[in-house]
C-alpha positions in Angstrom: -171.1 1.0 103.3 -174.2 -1.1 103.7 -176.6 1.6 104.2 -175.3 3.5 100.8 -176.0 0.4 98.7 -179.4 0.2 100.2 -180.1 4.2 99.1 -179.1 3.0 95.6 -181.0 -0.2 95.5 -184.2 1.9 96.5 -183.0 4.7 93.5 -182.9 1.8 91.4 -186.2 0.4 92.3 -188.0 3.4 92.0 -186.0 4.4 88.7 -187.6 1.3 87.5 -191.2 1.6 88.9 -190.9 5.1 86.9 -189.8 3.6 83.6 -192.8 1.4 84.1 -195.4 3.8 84.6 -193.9 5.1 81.2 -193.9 2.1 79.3 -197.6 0.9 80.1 -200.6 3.9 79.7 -204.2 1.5 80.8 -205.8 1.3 77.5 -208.4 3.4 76.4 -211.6 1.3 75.0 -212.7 3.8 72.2 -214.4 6.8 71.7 -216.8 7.7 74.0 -218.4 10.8 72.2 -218.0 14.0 69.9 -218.7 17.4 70.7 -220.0 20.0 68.3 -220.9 23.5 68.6 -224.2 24.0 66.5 -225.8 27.2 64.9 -229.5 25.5 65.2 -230.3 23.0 67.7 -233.7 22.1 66.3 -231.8 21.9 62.9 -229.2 19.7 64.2 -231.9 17.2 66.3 -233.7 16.6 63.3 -230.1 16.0 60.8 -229.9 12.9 63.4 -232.9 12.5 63.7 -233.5 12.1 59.6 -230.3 9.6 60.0 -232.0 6.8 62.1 -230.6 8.0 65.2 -231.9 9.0 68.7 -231.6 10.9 71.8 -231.1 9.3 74.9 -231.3 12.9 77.1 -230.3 16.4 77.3 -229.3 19.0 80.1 -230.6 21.9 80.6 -230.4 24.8 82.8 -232.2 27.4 83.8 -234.7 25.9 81.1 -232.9 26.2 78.7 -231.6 23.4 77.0 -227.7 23.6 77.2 -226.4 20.1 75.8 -228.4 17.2 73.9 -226.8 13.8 74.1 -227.8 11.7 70.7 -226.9 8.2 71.0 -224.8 6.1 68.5 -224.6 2.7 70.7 -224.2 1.8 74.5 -220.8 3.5 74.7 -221.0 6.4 72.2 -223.0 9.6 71.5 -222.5 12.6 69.4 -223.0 16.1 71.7 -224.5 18.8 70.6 -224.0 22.2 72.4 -226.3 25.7 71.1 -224.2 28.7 70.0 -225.3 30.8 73.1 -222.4 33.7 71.8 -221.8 35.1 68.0 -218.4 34.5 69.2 -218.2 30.3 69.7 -217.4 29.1 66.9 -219.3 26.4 64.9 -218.6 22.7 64.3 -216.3 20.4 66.0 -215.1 21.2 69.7 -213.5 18.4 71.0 -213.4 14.1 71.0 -214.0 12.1 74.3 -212.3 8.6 74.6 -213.6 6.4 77.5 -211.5 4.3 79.7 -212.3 1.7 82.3 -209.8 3.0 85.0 -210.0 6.8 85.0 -207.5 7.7 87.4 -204.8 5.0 86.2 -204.6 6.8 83.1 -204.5 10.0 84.4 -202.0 9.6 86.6 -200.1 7.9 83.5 -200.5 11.3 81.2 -199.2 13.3 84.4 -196.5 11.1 84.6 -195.7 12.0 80.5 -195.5 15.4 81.1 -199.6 16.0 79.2 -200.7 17.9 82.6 -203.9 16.3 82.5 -206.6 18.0 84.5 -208.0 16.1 88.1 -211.2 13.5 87.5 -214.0 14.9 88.5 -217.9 13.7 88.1 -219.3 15.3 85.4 -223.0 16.6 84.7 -224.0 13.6 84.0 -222.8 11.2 86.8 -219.6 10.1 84.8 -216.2 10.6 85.7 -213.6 12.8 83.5 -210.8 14.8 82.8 -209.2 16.6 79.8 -205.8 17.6 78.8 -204.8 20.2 75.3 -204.0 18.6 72.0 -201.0 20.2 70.3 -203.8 22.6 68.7 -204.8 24.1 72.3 -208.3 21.4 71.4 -210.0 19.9 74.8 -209.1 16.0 74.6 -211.5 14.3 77.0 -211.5 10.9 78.8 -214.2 9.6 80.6 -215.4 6.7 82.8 -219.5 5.4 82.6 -220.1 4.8 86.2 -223.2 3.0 87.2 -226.0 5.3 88.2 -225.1 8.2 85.7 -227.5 9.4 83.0 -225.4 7.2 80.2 -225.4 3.8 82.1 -228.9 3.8 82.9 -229.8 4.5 79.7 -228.3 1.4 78.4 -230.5 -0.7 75.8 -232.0 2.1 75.7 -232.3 4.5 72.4 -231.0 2.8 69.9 -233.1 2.9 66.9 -233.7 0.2 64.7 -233.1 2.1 61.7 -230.4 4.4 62.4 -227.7 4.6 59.6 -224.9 3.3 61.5 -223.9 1.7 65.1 -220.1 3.0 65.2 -218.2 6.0 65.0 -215.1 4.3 64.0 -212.5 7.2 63.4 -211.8 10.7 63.4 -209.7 12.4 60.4 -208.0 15.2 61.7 -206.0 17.4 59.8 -202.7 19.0 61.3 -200.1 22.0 60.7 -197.4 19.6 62.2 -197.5 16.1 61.3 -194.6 15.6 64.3 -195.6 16.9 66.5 -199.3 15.7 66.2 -197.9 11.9 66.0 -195.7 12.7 69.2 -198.8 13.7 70.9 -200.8 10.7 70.2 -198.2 8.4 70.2 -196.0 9.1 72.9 -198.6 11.1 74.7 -201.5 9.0 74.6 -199.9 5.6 73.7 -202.0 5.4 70.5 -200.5 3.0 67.9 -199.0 4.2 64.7 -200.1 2.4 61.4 -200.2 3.5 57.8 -202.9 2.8 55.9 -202.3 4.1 52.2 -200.8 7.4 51.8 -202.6 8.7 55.7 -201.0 7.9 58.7 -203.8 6.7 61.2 -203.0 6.2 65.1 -204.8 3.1 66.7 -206.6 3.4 69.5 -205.3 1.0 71.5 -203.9 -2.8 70.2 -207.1 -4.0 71.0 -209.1 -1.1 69.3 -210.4 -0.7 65.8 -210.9 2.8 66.5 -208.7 5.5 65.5 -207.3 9.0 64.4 -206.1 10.1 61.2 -203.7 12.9 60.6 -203.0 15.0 57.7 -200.7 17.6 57.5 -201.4 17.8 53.4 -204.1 19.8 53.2 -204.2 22.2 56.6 -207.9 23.5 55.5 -209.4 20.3 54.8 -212.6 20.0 57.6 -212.6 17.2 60.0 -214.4 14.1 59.2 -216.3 12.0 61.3 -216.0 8.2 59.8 -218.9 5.6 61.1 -219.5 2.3 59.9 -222.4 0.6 57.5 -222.6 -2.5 56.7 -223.6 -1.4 52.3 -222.7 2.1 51.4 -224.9 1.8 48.5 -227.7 0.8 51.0 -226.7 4.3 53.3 -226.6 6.4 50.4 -230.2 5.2 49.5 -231.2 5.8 53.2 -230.1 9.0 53.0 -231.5 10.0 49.5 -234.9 9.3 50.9 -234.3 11.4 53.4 -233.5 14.0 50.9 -230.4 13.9 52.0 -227.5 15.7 49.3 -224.5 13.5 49.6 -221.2 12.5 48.1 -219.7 8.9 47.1 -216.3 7.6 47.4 -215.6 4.3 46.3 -217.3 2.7 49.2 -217.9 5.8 51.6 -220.8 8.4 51.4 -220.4 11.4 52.6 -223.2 13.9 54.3 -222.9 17.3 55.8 -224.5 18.1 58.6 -226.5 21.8 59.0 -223.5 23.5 59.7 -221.1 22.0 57.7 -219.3 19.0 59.7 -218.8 15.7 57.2 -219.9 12.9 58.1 -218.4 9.6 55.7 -220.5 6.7 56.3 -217.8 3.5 55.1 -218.4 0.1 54.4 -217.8 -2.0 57.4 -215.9 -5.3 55.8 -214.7 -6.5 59.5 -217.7 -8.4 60.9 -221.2 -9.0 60.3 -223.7 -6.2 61.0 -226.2 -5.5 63.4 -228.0 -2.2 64.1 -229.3 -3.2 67.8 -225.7 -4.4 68.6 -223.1 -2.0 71.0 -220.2 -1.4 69.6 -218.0 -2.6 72.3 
């Protein structure tokens, strides 16, 4: 009798320990980078370039240059990967969130069912993994670890004059609205919040960082949303550039060579500063 209430006492312990690991995903601390497929990598370089921002380093194989790395702040950078096939197509390939404890939250997203590939080091001295959006899009996660090519290049590369010092969101748009918020919210343990008529997913509680979905208009391109602290101040910036661009109320919006927006908002959370990190 004894011995079959201990069996179910250790069932009920690890039934628990289960619904725990459910309940609680580690937190992501924001994005960590875009990734975009570009027709022209000269072309691209110098749309950043134009913006205020620079390069912290590239990869290359082969001598050929097979990945540039332009910086944003400490803990983000835009990608940018050469069409090498007529076939790749153009624009945005995937998002990269960083997390402090890498193989905590993978575990976590194997333990939801998201079949979340094994951390490995990356090219670059970092460690990552990815899993599939409901789209079949790579979602990566990363952790800087000290040594790699993005940690010693910290304070490094971060231009006085560059436009903005956050990419704060991503708006996405989706062919199922359900399904999407499932995936971020259940999935990834994003928060839900509505702001207006778009339903944007939080980071994390601590985060002001996010995703937007919109299942309204399934052609509408991706946008890319960073932070200024005067859109009329970036839309001047960019005129003088020679820059085309779009207004909004207090967002201007630029497209880059190929096509991908970029809306540069008014930042009324904090005070600005163009040296600062973001996180």
């Amino acid at each position: 009798m004894r011995g079959r209430w201990i069996a179910k006492l250790v069932v009920v312990v690890l039934l628990f320990k289960s619904l725990a690991c459910l309940a609680q995903t580690p937190q992501l601390d924001g994005i960590a980078h875009i990734a975009l497929r570009v027709s022209d990598l000269d072309n691209s370089r110098n749309f950043f370039r134009r913006l205020g921002f620079e390069e912290s380093f590239s990869l290359a194989s082969g001598g050929t240059t097979k990945e540039v790395f332009v910086k944003i702040n400490d803990h983000q950078f835009i990608e940018l990967y050469p069409r090498v096939d007529a076939h790749q197509a153009l624009g945005w390939m995937h998002v990269c969130y960083e997390s402090d404890s890498l193989n905590d939250l993978n575990l976590s997203y194997a333990t939801r069912g998201l079949k979340p590939s094994p951390v490995v080091e990356a090219g670059a001295g970092n460690l990552i993994f990815s899993l599939k959006d409901p789209e079949e899009r790579v979602v990566e996660f990363t952790q800087y670890m000290p040594g790699s090519l993005h940690f010693v290049d910290r304070g490094k590369h971060l231009g006085m004059n560059r436009i903005s010092n956050e990419l704060i969101g991503i708006r996405i748009s989706t062919p199922d609205l359900a399904r999407s918020v499932r995936f971020y919210k259940s999935g990834l343990g994003f928060d839900e919040q509505h702001v207006k008529s778009e339903l944007r997913m939080s980071i994390s509680s601590d985060s002001n960082q996010w995703v937007e979905l919109d299942d309204a208009n399934p052609t509408r391109q991706t946008e890319f949303w960073m932070l200024v602290p005067n859109a009329d101040e970036a839309a001047h910036q960019a005129q003088e550039q020679g820059f085309a661009l779009r207004r909004k109320k207090r967002v201007a919006f630029i497209d880059d060579p190929d096509g991908n927006i970029f809306a540069f908002a008014e930042d009324h959370r904090k005070s600005y500063d163009a040296s600062a990190p973001a996180h």
